[in-house]
matplotlib code that plots the C-alpha trace (Angstrom):
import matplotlib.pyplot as plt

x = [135.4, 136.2, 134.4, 133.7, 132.7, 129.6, 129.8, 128.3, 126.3, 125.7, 123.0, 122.0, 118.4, 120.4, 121.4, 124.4, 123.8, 120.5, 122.8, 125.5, 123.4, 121.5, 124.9, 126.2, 123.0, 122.6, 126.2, 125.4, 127.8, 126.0, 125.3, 124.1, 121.9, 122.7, 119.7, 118.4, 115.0, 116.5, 114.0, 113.8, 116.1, 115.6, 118.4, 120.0, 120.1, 118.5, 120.2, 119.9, 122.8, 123.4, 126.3, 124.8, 124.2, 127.2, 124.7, 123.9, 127.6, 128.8, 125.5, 126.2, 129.9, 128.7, 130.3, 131.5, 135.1, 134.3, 132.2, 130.5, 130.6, 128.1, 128.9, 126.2, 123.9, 124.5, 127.6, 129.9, 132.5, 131.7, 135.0, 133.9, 131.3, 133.1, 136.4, 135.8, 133.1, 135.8, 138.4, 135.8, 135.6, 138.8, 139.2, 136.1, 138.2, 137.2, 140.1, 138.5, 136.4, 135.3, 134.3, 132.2, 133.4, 133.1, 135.1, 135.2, 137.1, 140.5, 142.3, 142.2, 140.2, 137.1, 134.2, 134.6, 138.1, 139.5, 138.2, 140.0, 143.2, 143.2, 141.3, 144.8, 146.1, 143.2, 142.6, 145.3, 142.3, 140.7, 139.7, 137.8, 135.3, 134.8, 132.6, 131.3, 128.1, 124.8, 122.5, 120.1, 120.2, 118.0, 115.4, 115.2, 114.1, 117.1, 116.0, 116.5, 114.3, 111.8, 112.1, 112.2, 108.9, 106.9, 108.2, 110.5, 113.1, 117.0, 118.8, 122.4, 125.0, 127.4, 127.0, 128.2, 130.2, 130.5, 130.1, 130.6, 127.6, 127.7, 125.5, 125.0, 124.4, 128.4, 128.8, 127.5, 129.1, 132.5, 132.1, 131.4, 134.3, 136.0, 134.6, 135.0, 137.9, 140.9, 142.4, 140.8, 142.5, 144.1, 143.6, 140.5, 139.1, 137.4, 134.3, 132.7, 130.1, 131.1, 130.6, 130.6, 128.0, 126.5, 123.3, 122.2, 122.6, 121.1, 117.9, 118.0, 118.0, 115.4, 113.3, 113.4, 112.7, 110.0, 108.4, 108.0, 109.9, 113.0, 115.2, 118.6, 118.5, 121.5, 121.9, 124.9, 126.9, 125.2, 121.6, 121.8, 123.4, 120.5, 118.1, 119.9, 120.0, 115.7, 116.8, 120.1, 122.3, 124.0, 127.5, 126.4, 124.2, 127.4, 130.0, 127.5, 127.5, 131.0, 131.1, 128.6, 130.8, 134.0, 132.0, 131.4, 135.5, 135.9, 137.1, 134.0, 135.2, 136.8, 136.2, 138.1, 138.3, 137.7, 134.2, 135.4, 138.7, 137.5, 134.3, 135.2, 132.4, 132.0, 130.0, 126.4, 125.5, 123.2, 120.1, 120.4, 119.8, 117.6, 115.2, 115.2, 114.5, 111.9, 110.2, 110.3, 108.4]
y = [67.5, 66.4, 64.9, 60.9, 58.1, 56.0, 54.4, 51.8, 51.8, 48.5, 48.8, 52.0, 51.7, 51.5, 53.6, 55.0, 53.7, 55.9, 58.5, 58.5, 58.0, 61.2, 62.9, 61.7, 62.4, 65.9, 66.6, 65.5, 62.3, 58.9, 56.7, 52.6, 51.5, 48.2, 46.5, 43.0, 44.3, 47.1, 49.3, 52.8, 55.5, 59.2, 60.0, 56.7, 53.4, 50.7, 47.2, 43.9, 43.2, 39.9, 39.3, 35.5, 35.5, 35.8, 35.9, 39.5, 40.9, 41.5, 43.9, 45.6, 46.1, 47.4, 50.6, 51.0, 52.7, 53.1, 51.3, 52.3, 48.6, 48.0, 44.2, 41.6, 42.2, 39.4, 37.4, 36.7, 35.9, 38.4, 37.9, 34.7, 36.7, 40.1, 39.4, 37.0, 40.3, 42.6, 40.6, 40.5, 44.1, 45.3, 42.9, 44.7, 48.4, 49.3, 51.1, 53.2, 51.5, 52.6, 50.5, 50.6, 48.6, 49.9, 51.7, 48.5, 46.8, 46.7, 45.7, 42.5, 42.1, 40.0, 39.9, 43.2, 43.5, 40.4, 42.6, 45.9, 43.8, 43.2, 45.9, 48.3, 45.1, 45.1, 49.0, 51.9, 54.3, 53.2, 54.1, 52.2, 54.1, 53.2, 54.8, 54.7, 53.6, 54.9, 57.9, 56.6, 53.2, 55.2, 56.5, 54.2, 50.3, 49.0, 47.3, 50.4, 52.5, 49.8, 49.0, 52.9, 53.8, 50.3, 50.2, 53.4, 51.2, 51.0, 47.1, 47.0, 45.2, 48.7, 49.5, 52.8, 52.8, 56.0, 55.7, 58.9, 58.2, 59.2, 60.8, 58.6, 62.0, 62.8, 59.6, 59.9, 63.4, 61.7, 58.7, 61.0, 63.0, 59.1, 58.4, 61.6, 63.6, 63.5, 60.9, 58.7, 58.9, 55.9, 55.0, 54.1, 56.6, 56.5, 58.2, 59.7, 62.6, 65.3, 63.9, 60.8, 59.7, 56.6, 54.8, 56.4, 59.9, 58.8, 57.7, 61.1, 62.9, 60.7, 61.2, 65.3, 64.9, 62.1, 64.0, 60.8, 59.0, 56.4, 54.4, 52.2, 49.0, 47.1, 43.3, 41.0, 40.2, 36.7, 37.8, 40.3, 37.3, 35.4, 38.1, 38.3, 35.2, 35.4, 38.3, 37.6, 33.9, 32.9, 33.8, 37.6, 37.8, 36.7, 39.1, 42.0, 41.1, 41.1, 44.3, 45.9, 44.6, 46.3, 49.4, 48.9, 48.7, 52.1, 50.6, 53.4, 56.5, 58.6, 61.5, 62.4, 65.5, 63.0, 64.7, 67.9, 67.8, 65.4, 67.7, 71.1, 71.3, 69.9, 66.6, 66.7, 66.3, 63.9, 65.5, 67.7, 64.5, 62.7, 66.1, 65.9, 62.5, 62.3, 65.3, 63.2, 60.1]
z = [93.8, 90.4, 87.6, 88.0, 86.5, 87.6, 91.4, 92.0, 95.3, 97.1, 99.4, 98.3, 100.2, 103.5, 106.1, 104.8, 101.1, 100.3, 102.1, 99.4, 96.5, 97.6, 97.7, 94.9, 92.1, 94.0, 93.3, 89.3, 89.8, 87.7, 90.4, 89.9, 93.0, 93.8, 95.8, 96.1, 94.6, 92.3, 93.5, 91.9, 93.7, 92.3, 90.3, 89.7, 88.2, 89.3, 89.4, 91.4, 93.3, 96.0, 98.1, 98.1, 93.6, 91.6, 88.8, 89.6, 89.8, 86.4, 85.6, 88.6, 87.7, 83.8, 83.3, 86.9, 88.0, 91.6, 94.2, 97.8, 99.9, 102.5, 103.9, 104.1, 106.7, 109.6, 108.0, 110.3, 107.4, 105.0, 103.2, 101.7, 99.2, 99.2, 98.6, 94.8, 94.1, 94.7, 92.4, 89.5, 89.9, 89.5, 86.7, 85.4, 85.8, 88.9, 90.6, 94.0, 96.6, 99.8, 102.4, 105.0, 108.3, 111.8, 114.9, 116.5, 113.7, 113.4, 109.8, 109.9, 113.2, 112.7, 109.9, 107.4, 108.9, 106.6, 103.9, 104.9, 105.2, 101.4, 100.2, 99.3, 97.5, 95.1, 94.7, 93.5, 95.1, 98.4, 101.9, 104.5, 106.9, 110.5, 111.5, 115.8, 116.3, 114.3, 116.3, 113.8, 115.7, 118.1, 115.8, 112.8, 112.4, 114.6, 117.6, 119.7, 117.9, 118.1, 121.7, 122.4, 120.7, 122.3, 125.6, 126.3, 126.7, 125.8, 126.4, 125.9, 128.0, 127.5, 131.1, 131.6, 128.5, 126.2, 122.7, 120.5, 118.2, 114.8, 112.3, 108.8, 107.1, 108.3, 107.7, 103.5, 103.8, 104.1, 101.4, 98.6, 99.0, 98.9, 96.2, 94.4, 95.5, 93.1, 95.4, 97.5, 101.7, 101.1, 104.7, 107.3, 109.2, 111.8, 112.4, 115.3, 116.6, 118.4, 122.0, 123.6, 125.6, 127.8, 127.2, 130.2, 128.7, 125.1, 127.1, 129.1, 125.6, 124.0, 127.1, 126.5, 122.5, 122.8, 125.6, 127.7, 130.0, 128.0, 130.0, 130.1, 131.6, 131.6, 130.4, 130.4, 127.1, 127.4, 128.0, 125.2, 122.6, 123.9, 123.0, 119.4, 118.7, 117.7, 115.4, 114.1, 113.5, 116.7, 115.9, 115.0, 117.7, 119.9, 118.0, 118.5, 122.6, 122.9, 121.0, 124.0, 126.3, 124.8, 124.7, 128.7, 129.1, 127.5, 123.6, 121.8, 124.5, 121.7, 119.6, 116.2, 113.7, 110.7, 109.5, 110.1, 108.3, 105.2, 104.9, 106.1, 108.8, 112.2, 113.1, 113.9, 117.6, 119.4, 120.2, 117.0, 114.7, 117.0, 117.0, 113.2, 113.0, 115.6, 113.6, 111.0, 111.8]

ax = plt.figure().add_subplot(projection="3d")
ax.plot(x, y, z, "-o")
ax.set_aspect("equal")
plt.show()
């Protein structure tokens, strides 16, 4: 990797964002951590950042050359605040971003995928990440993990749908060398674990590292929007059903080499992770 300038980290107290920070200061890069609370990160700099307050943008954007996008959280149109953000900062001198979208959308498909369609028109250094879905879904705060830990139970309406569920360490793994590589891909890539598996299968390994019994039980897309919509606005809640049932028609039953040939090693497996994390709770 070569020497860098600072990145800016938007949600660097996420999932993927503390991820990449951690990387990134471990690896001596200067790293600003964008947050809605600024709150401290080891290593880095602090600043407020909201999609939602244009007030808190050009702070952010002081002294930056390269950024680490996590969309808003539950905005079905996240263009509408990313893409005047993302103007400002390559008018700032920003020239590398890397964004994180998802396996399930395309360029140009809905939500983040407006914002990969322009993202090489703004950027001479770029890459999107699309990444399957999270193993730390399953052992974290998402509704998942909370449902597994109070009732030892998994709702999706995937039916028997594979999913080759990815890491957000690979996933960190493969944004720093994005962000700090002498060129950035220049392409999206697509992101997955070693192995894809069905709910089913997720509760059977969940069931072996909890040590008590976790189960799958199926829903329509309709019921699960329904049980969304409490948690999440209604369109979201009815994007995220339709992307269950996609996964039930086979759209997440892949595998690729992406971690392995951007980081030189091979993805981490399912129960792997979910033993770590487990341990660590």
């Amino acid at each position: 990797m070569t020497g860098t300038g600072t990145t800016l980290v938007v949600g660097a107290t996420g999932t993927t964002g503390s991820r990449t920070v951690a990387r990134l200061v471990a690896a001596g890069h200067p790293v600003k951590a964008a947050g809605r609370r600024a709150a401290p990160v080891p290593g880095a700099e602090p600043v407020r950042f909201d999609w939602y307050d244009a007030g808190t943008h050009d702070a952010a954007l002081d002294g930056v050359d390269r950024v680490y996008l996590v969309p808003p959280v539950g905005d079905p149109d996240p263009a509408a605040v990313m893409l005047p953000f993302l103007r400002r900062a390559r008018a700032a001198g920003v020239d590398r971003a890397v964004l994180l979208s998802s396996s399930a959308v395309p360029e140009g498909g809905p939500a983040v995928g407006a914002v990969h369609r322009e993202l090489p028109g703004l950027f001479d250094q770029w890459a999107v990440l699309r990444p399957s879905w999270f193993m730390q879904n399953f052992t974290g705060d998402h509704a998942h993990a909370v449902g597994i830990r109070r009732d030892g139970i998994i709702r999706t309406a995937a039916g028997r749908g594979r999913v080759a569920f990815v890491d957000a360490d690979d996933i960190a793994a493969v944004a720093v060398h994005a962000l700090t590589d002498d060129h950035a891909p220049g392409t999206d890539l697509v992101l997955t674990g070693p192995e894809a598996l069905d709910h089913d299968e997720v509760a059977a390994v969940l069931t072996r590292v909890a040590g008590r019994p976790v189960v799958h039980r199926g829903v329509t897309p309709e019921e699960l929007a329904a049980r969304l919509t409490g948690v999440v606005p209604p369109d979201f809640a009815a994007l995220l059903a339709d992307l269950d049932r996609a996964i039930a028609q086979g759209a997440e039953d892949r595998t690729t080499d992406t971690v392995q040939r951007i980081t030189g090693r091979p993805p981490h497996g399912f129960r792997e992770v979910v033993e770590r994390e487990w341990a660590q709770r």
